[in-house]
C-alpha positions as CSV (number, residue, x, y, z in Angstrom):
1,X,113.9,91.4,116.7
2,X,110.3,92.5,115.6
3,X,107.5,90.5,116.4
4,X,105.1,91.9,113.6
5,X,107.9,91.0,111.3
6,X,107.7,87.6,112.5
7,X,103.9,87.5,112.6
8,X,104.1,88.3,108.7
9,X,107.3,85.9,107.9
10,X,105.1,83.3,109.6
11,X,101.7,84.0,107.2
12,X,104.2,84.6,104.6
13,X,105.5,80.9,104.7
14,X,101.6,79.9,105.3
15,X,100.3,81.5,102.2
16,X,103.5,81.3,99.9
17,X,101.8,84.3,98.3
18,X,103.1,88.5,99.3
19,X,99.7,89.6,98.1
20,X,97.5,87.4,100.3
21,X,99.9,88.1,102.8
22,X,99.5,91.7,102.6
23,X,95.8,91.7,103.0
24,X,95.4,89.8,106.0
25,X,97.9,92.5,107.3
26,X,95.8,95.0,106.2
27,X,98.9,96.5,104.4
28,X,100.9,96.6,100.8
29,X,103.0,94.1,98.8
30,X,105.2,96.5,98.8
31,X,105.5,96.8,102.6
32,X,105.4,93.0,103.2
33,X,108.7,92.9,101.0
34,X,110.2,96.2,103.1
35,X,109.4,94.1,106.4
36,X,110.7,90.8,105.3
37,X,113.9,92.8,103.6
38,X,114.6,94.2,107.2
39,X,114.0,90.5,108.9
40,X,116.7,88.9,106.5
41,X,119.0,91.7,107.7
């Protein structure tokens, strides 16, 4: 298990939203879906 891809799961429940998510990550929407797609696995 990842922690990061814990760390966004948890903002991801907190903001409800994959774009605000990605910017406090400093990151993409895109790769906010990858790491979440790879956490479900």
């Amino acid at each position: 298990m990842n922690i990061y891809r814990l760390e966004i799961f948890i903002d991801l429940v907190k903001t409800l939203n994959y774009t605000n998510t990605a910017e406090n990550f400093f990151t993409t929407q895109s790769n906010i879906s990858k790491q979440i797609l790879s956490l479900e696995k």
